[in-house]
Structures are given as C-alpha cells and as structure tokens.
C-alpha positions, 0 to 999 in steps of 0.5 A: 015470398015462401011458395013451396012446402017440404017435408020430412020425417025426423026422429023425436031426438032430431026434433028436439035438437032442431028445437033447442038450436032453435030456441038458441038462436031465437028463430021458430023452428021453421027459419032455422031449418030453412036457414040451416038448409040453405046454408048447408046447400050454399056450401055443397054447391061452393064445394063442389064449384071449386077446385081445390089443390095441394101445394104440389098441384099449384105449383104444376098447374102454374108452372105449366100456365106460365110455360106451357110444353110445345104442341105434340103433333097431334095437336098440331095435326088439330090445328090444320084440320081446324083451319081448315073447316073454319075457311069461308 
C-alpha cells in the first residue's frame, strides 16, 4: 500500500514527455513515474554494488586468488599478535 507522497517541480517540456511516455505505455502518469524511478534507482544501486573489471584486472585478481604471493613479514608479524590476543 502507497503510504508516502513525492514532489517535484518540472518544466512544462518535462511534463509532457512524462506525459507522452506515459500515454505509450498505457500507465497514468503517476505509475510511470514511480515506475521510471524505481527502475532508475534499482539500477544505480546495482551499479554502485558491483564490481566491474577489465579484462586485464580479471585476469590479475584470478591469478592472485589462485596463487596468492607468500606473507610479508608484516603479515606475518599480525598473525603472532593475532594469536596471541585470541588465547583463553
């Protein structure tokens, strides 16, 4: 159930392309808007959720998943500190 309103100021042009997509689409031109919206947000969010990578960074990050490098010592100066706040 629709609880919540929005509101927006649009210029006449903008009103009646809204208007005419509408119309196309045979929606009032109220679920068109809501629908354009949610459509366009869904998207951003899936955009910004993503991780999208070039053929050259696909193969790098792969390659290091399937053969990682061997721990620094600073990494390996972690694990004892680690370990040893972790014992009971």
């Amino acid at each position: 159930m629709r609880q919540e309103r929005l509101e927006a100021r649009i210029s006449r042009a903008q009103k009646d392309l809204f208007l005419r997509a509408a119309d196309l689409q045979g929606r009032s031109l109220t679920d068109f808007l809501v629908a354009s919206a949610q459509e366009a947000a869904l998207q951003t969010v899936r955009d910004h959720e993503s991780l999208r990578l070039t053929d050259r960074d696909r193969k790098a990050l792969v390659d290091a998943l399937l053969s990682p490098p061997p721990p620094t010592p600073a990494a390996r100066r972690a694990v004892q500190r680690y370990r040893q706040r972790a014992r009971p």
